[in-house]
py3Dmol code that shows the C-alpha trace and the ligand (Angstrom):
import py3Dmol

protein = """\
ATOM      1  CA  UNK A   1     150.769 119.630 117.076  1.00  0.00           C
ATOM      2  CA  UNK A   2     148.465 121.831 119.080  1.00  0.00           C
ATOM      3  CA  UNK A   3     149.910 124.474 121.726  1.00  0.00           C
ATOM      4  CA  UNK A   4     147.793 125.612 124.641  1.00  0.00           C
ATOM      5  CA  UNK A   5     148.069 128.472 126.621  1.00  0.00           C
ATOM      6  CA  UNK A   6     148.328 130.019 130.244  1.00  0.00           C
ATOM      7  CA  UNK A   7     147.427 133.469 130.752  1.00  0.00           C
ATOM      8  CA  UNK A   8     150.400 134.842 133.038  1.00  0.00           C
ATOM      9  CA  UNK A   9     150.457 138.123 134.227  1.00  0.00           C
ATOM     10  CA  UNK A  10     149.744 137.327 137.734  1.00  0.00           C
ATOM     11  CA  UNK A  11     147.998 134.746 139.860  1.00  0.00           C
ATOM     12  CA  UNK A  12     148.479 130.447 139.865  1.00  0.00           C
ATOM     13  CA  UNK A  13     149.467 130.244 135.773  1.00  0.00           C
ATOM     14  CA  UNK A  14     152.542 128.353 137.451  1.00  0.00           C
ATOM     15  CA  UNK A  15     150.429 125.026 138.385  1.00  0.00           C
ATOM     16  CA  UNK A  16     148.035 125.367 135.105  1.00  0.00           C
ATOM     17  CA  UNK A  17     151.849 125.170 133.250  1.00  0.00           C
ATOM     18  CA  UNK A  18     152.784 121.971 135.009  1.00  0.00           C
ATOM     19  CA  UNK A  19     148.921 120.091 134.516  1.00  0.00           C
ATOM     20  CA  UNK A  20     149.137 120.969 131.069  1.00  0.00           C
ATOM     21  CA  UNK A  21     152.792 118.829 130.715  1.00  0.00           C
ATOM     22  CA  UNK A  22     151.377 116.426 132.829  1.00  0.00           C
ATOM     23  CA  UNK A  23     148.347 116.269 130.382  1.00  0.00           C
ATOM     24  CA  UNK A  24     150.893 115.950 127.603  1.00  0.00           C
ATOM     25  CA  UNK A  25     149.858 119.186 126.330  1.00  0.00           C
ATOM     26  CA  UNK A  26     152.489 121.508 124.507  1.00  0.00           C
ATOM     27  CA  UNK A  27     152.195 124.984 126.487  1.00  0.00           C
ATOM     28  CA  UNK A  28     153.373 128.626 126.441  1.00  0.00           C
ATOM     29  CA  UNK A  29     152.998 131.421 128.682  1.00  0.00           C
ATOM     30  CA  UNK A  30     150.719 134.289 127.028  1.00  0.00           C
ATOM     31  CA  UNK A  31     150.942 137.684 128.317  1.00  0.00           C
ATOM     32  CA  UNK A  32     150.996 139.230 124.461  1.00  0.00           C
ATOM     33  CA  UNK A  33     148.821 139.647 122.053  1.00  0.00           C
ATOM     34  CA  UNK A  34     151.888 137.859 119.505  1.00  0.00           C
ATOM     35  CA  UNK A  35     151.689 134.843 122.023  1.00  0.00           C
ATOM     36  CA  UNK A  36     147.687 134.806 122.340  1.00  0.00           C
ATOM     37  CA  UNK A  37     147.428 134.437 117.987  1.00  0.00           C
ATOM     38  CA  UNK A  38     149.974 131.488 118.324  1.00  0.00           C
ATOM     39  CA  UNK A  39     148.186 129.159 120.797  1.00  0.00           C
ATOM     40  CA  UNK A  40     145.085 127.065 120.427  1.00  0.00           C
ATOM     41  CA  UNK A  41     143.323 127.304 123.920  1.00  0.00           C
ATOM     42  CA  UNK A  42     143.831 129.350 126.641  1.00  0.00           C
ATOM     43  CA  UNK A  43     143.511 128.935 130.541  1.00  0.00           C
ATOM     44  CA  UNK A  44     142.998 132.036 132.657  1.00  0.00           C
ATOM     45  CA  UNK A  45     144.055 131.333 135.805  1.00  0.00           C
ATOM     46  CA  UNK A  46     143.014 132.156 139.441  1.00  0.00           C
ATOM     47  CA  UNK A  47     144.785 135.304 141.049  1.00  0.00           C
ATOM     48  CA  UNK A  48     143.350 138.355 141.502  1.00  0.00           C
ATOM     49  CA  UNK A  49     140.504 138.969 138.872  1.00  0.00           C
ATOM     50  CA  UNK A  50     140.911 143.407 138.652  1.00  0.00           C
ATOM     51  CA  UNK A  51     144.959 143.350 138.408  1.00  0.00           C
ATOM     52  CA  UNK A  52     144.759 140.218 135.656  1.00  0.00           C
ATOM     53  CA  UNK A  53     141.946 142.301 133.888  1.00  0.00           C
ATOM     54  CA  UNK A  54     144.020 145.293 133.729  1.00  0.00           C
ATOM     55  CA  UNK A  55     146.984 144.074 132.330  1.00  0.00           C
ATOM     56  CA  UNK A  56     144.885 142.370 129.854  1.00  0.00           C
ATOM     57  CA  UNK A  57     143.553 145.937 128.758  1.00  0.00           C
ATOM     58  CA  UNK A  58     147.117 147.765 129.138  1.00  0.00           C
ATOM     59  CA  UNK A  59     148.716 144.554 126.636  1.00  0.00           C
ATOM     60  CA  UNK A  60     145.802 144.890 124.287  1.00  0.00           C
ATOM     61  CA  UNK A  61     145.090 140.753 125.026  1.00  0.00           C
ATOM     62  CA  UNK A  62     141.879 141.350 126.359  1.00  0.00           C
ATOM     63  CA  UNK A  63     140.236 143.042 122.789  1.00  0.00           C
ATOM     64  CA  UNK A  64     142.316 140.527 121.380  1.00  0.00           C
ATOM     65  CA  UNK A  65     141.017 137.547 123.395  1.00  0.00           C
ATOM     66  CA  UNK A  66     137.318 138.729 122.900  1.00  0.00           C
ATOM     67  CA  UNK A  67     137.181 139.096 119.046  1.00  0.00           C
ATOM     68  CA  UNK A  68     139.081 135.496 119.182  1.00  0.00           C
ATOM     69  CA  UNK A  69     136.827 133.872 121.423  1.00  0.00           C
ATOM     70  CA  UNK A  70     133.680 135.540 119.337  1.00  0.00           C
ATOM     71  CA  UNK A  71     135.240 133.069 116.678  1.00  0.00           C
ATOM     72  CA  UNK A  72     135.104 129.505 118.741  1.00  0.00           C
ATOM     73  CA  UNK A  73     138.722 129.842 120.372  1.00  0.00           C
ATOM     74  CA  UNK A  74     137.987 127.642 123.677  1.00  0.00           C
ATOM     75  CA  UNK A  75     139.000 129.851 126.750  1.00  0.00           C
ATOM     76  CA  UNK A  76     139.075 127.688 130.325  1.00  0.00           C
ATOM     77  CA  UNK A  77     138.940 130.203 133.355  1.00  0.00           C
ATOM     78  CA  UNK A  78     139.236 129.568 137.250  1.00  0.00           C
ATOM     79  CA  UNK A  79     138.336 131.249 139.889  1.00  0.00           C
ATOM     80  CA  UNK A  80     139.334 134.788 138.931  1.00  0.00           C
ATOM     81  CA  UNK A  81     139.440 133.424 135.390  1.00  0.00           C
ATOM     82  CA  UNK A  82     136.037 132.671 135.767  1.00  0.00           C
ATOM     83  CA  UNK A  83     134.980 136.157 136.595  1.00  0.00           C
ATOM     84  CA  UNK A  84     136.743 137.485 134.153  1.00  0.00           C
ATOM     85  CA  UNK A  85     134.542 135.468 132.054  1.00  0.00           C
ATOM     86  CA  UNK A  86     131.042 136.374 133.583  1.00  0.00           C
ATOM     87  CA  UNK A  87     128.970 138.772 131.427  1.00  0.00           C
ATOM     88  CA  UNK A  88     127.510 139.925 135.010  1.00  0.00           C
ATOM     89  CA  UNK A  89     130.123 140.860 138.397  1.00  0.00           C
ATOM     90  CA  UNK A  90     127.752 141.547 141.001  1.00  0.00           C
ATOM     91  CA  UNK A  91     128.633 145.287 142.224  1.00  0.00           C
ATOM     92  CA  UNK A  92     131.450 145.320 140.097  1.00  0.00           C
ATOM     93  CA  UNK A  93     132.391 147.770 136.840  1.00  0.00           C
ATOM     94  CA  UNK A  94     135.812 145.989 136.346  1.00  0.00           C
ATOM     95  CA  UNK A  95     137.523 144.734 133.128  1.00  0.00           C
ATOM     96  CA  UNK A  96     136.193 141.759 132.302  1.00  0.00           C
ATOM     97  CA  UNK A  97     135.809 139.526 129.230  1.00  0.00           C
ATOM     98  CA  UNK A  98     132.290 139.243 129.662  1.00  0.00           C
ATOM     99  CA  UNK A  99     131.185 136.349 127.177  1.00  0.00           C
ATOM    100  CA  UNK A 100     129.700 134.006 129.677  1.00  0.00           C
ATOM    101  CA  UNK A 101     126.385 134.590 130.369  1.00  0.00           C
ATOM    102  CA  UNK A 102     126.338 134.074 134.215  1.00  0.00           C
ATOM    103  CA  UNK A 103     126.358 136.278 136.903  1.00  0.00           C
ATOM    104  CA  UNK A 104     129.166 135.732 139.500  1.00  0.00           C
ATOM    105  CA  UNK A 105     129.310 136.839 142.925  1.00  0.00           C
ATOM    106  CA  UNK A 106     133.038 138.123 144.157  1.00  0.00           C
ATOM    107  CA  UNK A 107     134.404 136.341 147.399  1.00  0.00           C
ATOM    108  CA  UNK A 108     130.680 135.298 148.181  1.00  0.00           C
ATOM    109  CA  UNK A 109     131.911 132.812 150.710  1.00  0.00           C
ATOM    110  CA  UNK A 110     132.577 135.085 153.153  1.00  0.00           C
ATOM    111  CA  UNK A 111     135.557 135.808 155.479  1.00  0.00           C
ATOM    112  CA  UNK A 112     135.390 132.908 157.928  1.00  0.00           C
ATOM    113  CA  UNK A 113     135.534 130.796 155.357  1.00  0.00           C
ATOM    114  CA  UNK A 114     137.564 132.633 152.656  1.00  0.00           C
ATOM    115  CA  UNK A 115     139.193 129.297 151.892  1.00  0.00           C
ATOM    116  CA  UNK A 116     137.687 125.695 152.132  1.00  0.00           C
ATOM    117  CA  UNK A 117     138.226 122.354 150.184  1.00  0.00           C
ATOM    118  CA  UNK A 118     135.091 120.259 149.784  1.00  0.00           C
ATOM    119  CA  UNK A 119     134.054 117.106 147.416  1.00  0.00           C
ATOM    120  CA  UNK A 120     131.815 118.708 144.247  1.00  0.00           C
ATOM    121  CA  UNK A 121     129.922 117.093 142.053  1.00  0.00           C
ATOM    122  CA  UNK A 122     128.375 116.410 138.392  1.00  0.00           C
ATOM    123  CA  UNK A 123     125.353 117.242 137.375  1.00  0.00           C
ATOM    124  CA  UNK A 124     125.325 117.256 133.696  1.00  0.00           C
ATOM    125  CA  UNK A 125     123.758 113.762 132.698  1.00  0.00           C
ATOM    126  CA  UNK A 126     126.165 112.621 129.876  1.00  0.00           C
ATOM    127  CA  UNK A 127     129.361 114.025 130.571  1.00  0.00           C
ATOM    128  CA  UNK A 128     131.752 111.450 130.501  1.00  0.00           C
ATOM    129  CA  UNK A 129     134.937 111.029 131.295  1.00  0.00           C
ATOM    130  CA  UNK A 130     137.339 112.682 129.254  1.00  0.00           C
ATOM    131  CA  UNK A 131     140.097 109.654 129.305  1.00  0.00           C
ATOM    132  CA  UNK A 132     138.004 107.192 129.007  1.00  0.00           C
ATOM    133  CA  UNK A 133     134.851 108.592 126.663  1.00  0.00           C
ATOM    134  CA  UNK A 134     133.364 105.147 126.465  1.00  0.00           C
ATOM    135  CA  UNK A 135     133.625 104.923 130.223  1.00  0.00           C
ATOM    136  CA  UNK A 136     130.979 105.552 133.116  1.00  0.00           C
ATOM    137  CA  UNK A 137     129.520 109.270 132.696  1.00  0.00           C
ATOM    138  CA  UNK A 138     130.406 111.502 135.322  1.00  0.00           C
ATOM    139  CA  UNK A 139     127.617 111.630 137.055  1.00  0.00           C
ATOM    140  CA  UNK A 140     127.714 111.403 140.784  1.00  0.00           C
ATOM    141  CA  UNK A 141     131.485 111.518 140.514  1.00  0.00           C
ATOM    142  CA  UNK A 142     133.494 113.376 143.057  1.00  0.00           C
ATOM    143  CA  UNK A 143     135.898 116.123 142.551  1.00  0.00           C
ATOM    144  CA  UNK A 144     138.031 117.501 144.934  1.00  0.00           C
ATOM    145  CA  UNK A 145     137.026 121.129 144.971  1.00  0.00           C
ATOM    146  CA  UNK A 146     140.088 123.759 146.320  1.00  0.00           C
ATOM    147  CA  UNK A 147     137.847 126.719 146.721  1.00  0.00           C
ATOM    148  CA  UNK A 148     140.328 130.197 147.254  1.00  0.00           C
ATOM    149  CA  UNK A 149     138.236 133.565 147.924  1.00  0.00           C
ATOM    150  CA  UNK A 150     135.878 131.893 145.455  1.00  0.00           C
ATOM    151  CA  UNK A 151     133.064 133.410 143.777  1.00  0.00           C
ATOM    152  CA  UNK A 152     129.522 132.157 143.319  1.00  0.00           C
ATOM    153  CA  UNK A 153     127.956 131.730 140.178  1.00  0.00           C
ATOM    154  CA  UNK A 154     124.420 133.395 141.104  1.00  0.00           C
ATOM    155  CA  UNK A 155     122.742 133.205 137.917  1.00  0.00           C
ATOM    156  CA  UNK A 156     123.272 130.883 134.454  1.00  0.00           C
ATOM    157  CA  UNK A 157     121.931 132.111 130.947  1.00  0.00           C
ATOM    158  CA  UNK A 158     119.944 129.223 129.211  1.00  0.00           C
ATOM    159  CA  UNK A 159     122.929 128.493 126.984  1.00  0.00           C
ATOM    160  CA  UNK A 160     125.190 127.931 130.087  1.00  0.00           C
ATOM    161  CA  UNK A 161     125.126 124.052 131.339  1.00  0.00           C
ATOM    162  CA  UNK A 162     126.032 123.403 135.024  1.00  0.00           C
ATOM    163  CA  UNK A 163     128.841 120.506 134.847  1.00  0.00           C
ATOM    164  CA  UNK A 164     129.746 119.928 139.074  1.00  0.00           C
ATOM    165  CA  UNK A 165     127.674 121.731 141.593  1.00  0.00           C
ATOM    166  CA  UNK A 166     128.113 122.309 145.368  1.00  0.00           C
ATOM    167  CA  UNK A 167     125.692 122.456 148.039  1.00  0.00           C
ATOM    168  CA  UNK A 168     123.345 123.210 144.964  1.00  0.00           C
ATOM    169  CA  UNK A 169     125.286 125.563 143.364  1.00  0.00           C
ATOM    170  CA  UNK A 170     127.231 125.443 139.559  1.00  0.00           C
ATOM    171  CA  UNK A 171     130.734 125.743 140.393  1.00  0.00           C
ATOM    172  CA  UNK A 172     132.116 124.399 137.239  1.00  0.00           C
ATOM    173  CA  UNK A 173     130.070 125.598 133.887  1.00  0.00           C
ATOM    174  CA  UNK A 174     130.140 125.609 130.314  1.00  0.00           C
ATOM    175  CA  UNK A 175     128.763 127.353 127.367  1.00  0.00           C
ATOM    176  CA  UNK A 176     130.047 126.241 123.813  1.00  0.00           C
ATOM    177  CA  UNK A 177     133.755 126.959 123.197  1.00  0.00           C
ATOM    178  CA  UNK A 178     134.179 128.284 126.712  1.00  0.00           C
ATOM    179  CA  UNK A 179     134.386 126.811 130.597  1.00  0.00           C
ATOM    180  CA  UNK A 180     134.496 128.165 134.091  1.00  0.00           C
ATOM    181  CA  UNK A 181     135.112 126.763 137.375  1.00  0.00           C
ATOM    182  CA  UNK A 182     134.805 128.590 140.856  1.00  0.00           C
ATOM    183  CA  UNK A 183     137.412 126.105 142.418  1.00  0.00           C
ATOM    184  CA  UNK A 184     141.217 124.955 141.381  1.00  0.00           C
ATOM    185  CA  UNK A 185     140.997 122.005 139.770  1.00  0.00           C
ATOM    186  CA  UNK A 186     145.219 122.355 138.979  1.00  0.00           C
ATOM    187  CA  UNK A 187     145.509 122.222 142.805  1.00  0.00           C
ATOM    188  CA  UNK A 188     143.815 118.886 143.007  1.00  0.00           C
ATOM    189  CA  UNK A 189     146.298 116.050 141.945  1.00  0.00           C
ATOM    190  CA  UNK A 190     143.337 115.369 139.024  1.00  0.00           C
ATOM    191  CA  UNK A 191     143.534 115.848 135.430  1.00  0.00           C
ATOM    192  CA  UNK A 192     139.921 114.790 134.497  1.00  0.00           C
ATOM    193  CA  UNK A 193     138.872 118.695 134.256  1.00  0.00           C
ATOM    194  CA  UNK A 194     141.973 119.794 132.635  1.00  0.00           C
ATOM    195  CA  UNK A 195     141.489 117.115 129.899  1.00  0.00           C
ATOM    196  CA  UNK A 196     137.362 117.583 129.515  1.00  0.00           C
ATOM    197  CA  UNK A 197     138.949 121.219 128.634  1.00  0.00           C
ATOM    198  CA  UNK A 198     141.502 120.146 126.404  1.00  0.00           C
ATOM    199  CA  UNK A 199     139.729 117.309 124.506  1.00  0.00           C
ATOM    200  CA  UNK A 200     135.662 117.967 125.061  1.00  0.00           C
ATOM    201  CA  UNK A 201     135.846 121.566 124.996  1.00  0.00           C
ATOM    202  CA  UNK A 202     138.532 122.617 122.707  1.00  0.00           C
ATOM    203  CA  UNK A 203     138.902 119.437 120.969  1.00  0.00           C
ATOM    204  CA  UNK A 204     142.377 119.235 120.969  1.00  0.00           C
TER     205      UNK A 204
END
"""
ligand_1 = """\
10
LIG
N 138.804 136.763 144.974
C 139.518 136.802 143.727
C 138.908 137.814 142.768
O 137.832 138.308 143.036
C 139.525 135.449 143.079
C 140.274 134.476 143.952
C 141.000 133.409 143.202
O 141.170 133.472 141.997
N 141.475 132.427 143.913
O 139.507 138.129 141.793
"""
view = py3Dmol.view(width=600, height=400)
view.addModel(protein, "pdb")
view.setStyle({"model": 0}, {"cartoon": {"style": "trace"}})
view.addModel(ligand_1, "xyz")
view.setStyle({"model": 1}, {"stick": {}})
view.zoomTo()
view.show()
């Protein structure tokens, strides 16, 4: 039976935890590089992008994570998992993963509006629903989008497809074994993301 995986040093690995049961999904915690070499995907979750990103260095899970990932392993980050995915942080030296080719833009929606929910999109013609894969596509679909100090995505490498957009914008992307979102899609009472991950993605 496959085992997932929540990276949980800091940040919302709480809710990703819960989706996954709800998903019917075996999880674990990982903050080791022991747990990390046990599971079979991995969500990074939103938080705070430098403190995750240094406790990935100080555990050794991050040189761990990218010689794993270099293999296939399927890695699913939001929000500050998705920057610590992006090859390119504007302005930014931090630790980072760095195997997504995108460039992300740090709390690019400003301060007025450090935290908004809005309906996103898909974009990707032939995506279809994970439950139901000989159901309608997604296309034109609505997600509920819980944006939190989100970053942009600024720039996608030709190997990167844009899944949902807003207002024009990718905000949920993939690129072979791995996926980012801006947003928190384990906020949103929705498992259609979650299980595109688990079963699309991963192939779980
Ligand atoms: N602003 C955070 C960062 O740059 C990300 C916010 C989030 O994950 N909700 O790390």
């Amino acid at each position: 039976m496959s085992l997932a995986g929540v990276l949980s040093y800091q940040g919302g690995y709480a809710r990703h935890l819960e989706c996954l049961k709800k998903v019917g999904v075996r999880a674990i915690p990982v903050r080791s590089v022991d747990a990390l070499e046990r599971i079979d995907a991995l969500i990074i979750p939103g938080g705070e992008s430098t403190t995750i990103g240094m406790l990935m260095e100080r555990f050794g899970v991050m040189r761990a994570l990218v010689s794993r990932i270099a293999d296939g392993f399927p890695v699913f980050g939001t929000c500050a998992g998705a920057i610590l995915l992006a090859s390119d942080i504007e302005d930014s030296d931090q630790p980072r993963i760095g195997a997504l080719d995108m460039t992300v833009r740090r709390n690019a929606y400003g301060r007025q509006i450090e935290s908004f929910e809005a309906d996103v999109r898909a974009e990707l013609p032939g995506v279809r629903r994970a439950d139901d894969p000989s159901g309608p596509e997604w296309t034109g679909e609505a997600f509920h989008g819980v944006f939190i100090r989100a970053p942009q995505i600024v720039r996608v490498g030709h190997g990167v497809q844009t899944v949902l957009a807003f207002e024009g914008q990718p905000v949920l992307v993939r690129e072979r074994n791995l996926l980012a979102a801006t947003f928190h899609p384990e906020l949103a009472d929705d498992h259609r993301i979650h299980r595109y991950f688990l079963e699309q993605v991963a192939g779980l």
